[in-house]
TITI-593591 format. One record per residue (C-alpha): x, y, z; residue number from 1. Coordinates in pm, whole numbers. Example, Ala and Ser with C-alpha at 12.3 -4.5 7.8 and 13.67 -1.06 7.14 Angstrom:
BEGIN
+--------+--------+--------+-----+
!      u !      v !      w !  nr !
+--------+--------+--------+-----+
!   1230 !   -450 !    780 !   1 !
!   1367 !   -106 !    714 !   2 !
+--------+--------+--------+-----+
//
This chain:
BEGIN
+--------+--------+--------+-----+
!      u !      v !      w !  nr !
+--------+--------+--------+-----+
!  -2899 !   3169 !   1296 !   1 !
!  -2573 !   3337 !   1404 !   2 !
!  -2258 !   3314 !   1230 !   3 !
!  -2097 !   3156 !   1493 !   4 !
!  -2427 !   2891 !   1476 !   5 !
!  -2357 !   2853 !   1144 !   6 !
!  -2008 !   2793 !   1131 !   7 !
!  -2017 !   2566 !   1405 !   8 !
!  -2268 !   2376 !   1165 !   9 !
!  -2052 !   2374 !    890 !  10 !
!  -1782 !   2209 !   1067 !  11 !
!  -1989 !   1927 !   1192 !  12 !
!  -2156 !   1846 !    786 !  13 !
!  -1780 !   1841 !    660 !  14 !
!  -1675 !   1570 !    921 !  15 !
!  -1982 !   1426 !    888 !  16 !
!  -1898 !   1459 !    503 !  17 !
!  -1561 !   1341 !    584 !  18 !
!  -1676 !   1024 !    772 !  19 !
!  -1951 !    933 !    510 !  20 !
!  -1706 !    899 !    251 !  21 !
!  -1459 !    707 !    466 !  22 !
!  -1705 !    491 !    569 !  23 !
!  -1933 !    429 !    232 !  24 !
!  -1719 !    598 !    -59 !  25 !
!  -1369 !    435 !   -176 !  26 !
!  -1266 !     99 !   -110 !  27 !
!   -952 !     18 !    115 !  28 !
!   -653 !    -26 !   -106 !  29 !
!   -403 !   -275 !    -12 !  30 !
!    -19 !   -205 !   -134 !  31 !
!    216 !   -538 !   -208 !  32 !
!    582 !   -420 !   -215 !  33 !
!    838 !   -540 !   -483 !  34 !
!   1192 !   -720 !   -490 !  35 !
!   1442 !   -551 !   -215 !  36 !
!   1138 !   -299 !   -133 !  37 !
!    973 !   -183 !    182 !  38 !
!    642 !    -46 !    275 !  39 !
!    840 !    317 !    269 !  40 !
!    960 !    283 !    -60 !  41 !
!    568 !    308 !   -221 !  42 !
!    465 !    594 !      1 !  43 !
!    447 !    846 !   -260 !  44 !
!    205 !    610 !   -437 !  45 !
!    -16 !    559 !    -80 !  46 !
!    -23 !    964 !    -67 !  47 !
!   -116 !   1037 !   -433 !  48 !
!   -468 !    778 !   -387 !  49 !
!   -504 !    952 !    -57 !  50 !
!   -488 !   1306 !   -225 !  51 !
!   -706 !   1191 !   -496 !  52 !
!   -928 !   1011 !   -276 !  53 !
!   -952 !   1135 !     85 !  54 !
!  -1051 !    928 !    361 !  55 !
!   -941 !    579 !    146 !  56 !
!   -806 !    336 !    352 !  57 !
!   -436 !    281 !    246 !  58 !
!   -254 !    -36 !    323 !  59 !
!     85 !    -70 !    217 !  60 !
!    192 !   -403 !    344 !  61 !
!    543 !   -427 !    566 !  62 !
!    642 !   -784 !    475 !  63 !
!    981 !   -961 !    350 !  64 !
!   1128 !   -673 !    290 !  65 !
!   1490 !   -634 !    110 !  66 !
!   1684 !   -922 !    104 !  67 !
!   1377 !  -1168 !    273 !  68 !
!   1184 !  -1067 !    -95 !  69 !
!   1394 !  -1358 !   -193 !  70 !
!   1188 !  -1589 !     -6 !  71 !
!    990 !  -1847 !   -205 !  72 !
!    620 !  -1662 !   -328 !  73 !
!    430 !  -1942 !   -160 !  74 !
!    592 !  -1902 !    155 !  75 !
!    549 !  -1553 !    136 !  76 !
!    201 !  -1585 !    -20 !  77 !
!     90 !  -1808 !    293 !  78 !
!    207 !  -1481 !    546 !  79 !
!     68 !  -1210 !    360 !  80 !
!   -282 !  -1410 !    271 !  81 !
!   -313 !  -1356 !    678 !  82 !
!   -285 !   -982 !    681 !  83 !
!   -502 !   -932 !    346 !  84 !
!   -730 !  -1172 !    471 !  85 !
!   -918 !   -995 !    763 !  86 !
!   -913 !   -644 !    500 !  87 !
!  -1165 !   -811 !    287 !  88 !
!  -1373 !   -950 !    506 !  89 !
!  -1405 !   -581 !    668 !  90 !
!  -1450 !   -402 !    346 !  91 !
!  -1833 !   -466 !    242 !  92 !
!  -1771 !   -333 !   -109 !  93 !
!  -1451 !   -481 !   -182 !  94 !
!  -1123 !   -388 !   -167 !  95 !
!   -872 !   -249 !   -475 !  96 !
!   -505 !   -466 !   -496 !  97 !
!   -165 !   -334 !   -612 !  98 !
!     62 !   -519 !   -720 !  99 !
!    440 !   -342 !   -759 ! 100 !
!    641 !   -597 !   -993 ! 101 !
!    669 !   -881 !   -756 ! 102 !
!    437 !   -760 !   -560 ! 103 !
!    194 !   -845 !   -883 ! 104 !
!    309 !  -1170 !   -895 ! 105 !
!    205 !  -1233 !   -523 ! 106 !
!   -105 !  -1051 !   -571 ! 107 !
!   -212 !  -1248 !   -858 ! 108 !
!   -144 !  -1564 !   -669 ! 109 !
!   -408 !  -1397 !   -368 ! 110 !
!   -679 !  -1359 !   -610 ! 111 !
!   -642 !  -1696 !   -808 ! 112 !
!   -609 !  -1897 !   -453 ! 113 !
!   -865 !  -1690 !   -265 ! 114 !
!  -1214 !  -1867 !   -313 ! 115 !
!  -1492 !  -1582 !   -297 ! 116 !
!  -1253 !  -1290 !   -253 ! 117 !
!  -1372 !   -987 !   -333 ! 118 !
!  -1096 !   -749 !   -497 ! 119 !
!  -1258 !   -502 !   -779 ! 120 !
!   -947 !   -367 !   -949 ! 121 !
!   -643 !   -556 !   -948 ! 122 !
!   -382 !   -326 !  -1078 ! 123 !
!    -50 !   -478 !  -1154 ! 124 !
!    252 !   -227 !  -1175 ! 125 !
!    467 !   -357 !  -1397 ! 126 !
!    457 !   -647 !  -1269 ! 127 !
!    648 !  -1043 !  -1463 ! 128 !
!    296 !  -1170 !  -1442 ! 129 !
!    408 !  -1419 !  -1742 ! 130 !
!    751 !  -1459 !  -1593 ! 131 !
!   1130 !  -1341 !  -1627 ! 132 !
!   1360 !  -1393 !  -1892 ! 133 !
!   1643 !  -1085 !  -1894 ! 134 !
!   1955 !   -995 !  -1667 ! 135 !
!   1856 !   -751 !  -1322 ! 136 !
!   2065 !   -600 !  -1075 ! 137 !
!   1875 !   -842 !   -817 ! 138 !
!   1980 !  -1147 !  -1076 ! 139 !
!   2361 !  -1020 !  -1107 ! 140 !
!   2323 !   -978 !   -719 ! 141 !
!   2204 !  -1320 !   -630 ! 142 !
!   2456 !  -1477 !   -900 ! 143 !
!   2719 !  -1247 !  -1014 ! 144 !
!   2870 !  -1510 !  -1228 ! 145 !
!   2581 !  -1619 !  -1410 ! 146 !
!   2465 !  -1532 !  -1793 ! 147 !
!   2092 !  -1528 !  -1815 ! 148 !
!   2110 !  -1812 !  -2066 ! 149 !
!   2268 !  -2034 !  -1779 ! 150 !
!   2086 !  -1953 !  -1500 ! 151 !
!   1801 !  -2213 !  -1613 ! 152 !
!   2059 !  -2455 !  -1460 ! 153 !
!   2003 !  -2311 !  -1105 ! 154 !
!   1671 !  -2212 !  -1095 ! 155 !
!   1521 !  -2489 !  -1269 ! 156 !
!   1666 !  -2713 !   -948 ! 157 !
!   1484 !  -2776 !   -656 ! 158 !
!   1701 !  -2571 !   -458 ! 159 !
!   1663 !  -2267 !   -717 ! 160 !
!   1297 !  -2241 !   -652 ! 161 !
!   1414 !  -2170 !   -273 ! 162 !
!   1434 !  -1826 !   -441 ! 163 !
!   1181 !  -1617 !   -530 ! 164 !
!   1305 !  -1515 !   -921 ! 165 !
!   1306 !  -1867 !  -1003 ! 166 !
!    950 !  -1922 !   -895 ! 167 !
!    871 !  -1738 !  -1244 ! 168 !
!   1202 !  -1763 !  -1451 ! 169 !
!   1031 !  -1843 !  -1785 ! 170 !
!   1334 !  -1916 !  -2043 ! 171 !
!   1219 !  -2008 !  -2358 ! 172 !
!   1469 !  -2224 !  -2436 ! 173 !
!   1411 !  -2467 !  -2198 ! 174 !
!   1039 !  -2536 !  -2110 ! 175 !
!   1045 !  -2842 !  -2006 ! 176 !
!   1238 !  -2800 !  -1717 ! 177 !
!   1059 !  -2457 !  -1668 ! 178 !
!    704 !  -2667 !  -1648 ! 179 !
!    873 !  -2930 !  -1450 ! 180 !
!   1069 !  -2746 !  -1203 ! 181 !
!    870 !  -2394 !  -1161 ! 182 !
!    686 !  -2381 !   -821 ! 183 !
!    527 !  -2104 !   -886 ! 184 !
!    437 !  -1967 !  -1197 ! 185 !
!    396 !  -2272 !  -1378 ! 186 !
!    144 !  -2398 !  -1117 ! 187 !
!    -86 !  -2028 !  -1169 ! 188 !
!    -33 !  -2076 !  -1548 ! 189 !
!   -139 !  -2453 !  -1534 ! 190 !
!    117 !  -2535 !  -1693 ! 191 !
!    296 !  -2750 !  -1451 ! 192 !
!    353 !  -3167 !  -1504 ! 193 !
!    453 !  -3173 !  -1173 ! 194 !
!    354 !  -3496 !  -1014 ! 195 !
!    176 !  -3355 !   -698 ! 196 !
!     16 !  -3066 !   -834 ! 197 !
!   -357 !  -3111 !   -998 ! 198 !
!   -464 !  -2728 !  -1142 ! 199 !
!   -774 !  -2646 !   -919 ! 200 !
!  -1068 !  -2541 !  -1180 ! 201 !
!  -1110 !  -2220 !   -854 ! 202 !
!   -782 !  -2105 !   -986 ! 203 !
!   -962 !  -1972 !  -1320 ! 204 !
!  -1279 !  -1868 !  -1120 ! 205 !
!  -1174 !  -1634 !   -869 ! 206 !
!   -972 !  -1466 !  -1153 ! 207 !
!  -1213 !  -1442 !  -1362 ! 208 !
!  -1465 !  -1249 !  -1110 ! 209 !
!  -1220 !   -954 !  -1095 ! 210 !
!  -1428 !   -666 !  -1166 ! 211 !
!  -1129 !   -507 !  -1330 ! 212 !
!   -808 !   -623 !  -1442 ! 213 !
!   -522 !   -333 !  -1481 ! 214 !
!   -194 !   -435 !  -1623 ! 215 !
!     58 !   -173 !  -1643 ! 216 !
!    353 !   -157 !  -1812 ! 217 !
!    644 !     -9 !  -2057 ! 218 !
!    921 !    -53 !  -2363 ! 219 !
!   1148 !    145 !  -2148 ! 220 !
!   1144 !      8 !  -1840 ! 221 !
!   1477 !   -179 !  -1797 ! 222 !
!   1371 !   -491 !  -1572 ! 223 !
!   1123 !   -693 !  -1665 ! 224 !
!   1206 !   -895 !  -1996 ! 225 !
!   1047 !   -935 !  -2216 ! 226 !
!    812 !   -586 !  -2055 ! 227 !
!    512 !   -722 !  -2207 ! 228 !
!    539 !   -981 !  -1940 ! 229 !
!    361 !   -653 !  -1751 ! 230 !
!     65 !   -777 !  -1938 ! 231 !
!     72 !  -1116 !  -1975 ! 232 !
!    293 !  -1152 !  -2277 ! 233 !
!    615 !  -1361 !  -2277 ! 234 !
!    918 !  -1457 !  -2527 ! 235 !
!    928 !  -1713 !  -2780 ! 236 !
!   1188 !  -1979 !  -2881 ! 237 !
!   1317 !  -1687 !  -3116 ! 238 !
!   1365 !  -1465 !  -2801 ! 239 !
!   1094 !  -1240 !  -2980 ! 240 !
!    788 !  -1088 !  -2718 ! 241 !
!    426 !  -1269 !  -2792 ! 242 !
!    206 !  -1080 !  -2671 ! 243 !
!   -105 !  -1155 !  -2473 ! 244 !
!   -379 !  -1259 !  -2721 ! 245 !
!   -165 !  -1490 !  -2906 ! 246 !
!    -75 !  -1744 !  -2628 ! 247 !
!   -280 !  -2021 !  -2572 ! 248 !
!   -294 !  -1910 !  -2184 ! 249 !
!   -568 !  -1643 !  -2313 ! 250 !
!   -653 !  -1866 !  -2626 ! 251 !
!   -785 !  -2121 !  -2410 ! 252 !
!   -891 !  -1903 !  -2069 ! 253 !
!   -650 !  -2076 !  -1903 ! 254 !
!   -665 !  -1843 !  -1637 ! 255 !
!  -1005 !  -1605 !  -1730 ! 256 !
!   -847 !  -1362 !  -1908 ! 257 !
!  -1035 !  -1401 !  -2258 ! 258 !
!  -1355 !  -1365 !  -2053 ! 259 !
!  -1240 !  -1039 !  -1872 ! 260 !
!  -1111 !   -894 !  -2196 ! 261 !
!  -1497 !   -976 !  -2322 ! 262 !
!  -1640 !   -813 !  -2045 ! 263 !
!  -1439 !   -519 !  -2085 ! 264 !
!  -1266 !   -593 !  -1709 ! 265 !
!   -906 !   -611 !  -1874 ! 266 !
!   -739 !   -301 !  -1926 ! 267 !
!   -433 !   -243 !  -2040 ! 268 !
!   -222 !     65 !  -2020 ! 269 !
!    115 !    140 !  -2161 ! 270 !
!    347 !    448 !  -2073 ! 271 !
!    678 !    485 !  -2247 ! 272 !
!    969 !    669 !  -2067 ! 273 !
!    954 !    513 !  -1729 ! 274 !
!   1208 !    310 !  -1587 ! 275 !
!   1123 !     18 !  -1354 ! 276 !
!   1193 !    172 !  -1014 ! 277 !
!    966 !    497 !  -1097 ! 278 !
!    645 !    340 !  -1162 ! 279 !
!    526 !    383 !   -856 ! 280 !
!    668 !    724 !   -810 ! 281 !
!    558 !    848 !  -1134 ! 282 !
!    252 !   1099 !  -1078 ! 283 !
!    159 !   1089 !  -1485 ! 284 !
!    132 !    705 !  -1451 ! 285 !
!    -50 !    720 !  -1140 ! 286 !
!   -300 !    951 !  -1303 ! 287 !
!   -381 !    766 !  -1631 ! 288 !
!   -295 !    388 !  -1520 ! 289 !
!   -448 !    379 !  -1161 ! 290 !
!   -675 !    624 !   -969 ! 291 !
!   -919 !    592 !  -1266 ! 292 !
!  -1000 !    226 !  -1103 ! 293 !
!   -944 !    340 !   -741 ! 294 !
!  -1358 !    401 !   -740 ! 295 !
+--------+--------+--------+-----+
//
């Protein structure tokens, strides 16, 4: 064989190679945004699984965007259930889900409303996935005027949970308008009493048939409060963080977590020294927290 033959062979194994792996090797990944993001604003994350994984089909959703993040997560949920939708059904092997902090609250709600989805890895990047309790630059935005101990009095109106942060505002202090009032969060927690809403026993199901659950998250990261809300932990009366395995929400597998954390599907992974808007851009994070459940 000449080496021109050769070559010429060489070249057509690799895209061969190339389309094999595309085709039968990593799952698409699909990309939810965060608060006042864009699609743009997680493209170093998109090119750091396709360097690590070439040919993976990337997804980095373009929806309510900036100042239409605001919008209520149902509303929102109901759009971008239509573009995930038709992903999954395509993938044959399942598709990965990330979550970028609101973006984890909204991906949460896709898996827990989505009967026989099929998402393995459900990685959420520091994410409120047990709600928000703590002052933000998007809070002192939306209501400059407002203490965090007040603003219970606006979200926890009907008119409050036109906006997305008080879908999940969890203040301690006042539960009982937090389980009567929050749309949201309350309803994916089952911990709502309000008088239309009956938890569906689905919810806990298609959560609990993750084949991994990845929550990511850090002391120093400046937004969410308390941060252990990045893995399912939330504040007290005290204003002191509870973590995970002491709330009756995994007590009682509200939700499935106590039976992915006894399968081994939960996994938890905490990095110090990264603020809330460089999760996504942080390459060490990237490297210990995701790609190793990109597979």
């Amino acid at each position: 064989m000449s080496r021109m033959k050769a070559f010429a062979m060489l070249q057509l194994w690799t895209v061969l190679l190339l389309q094999a792996v595309k085709t039968y090797g990593y799952k698409p990944v699909i990309i939810i945004h965060g608060i006042l993001d864009d699609a743009r604003d997680l493209s170093e994350l998109g090119a750091y699984i396709e360097k690590a994984h070439p040919g993976t089909e990337v997804h980095t959703l373009d929806l309510f965007d900036h100042y239409y993040s605001f919008k209520p997560l149902w509303e929102q949920l109901s759009v971008i259930k239509n573009i995930t939708d038709p992903i999954m059904k395509k993938a044959k092997n399942g598709v990965h889900l990330i979550g970028y902090s609101q973006g984890g609250l909204i991906g949460r709600g896709i898996i827990q409303t989505t009967d026989h989805h099929n998402v393995d890895s459900f990685i959420a990047l520091s994410s409120p996935l047990n709600g928000q309790f703590g002052d933000t630059s998007f809070i002192n935005w939306l209501l400059p005027s407002k203490l965090k101990e007040d603003l219970y009095r606006f979200f926890y109106t009907n008119y409050g949970q036109l906006f997305s942060i008080g879908n999940y505002w969890k203040d301690p202090h006042h539960s009982k308008q937090y389980r009567k009032y929050s749309s949201y969060l309350a309803a994916l927690n089952n911990e709502s009493v309000q008088d239309n809403f009956s938890f569906p026993p689905s919810w806990r199901s298609n959560f609990a048939r993750l084949g991994k659950l990845v929550l990511i998250g850090g002391p120093d990261d400046g937004v969410i409060a308390p941060w252990q809300s990045a893995q399912f932990g939330c504040f007290n009366r005290n204003e002191k963080p509870v973590e995970m395995r002491k709330l009756r929400l995994y007590h009682d597998d509200v939700i499935g977590l106590k039976t992915l954390d006894k399968d081994n599907r939960l996994k938890e992974c905490t990095q110090s020294n990264v603020h809330h808007t460089h999760w996504h851009r942080n390459y060490t994070v990237f490297l210990n927290c995701i790609e190793p459940w990109l597979t």
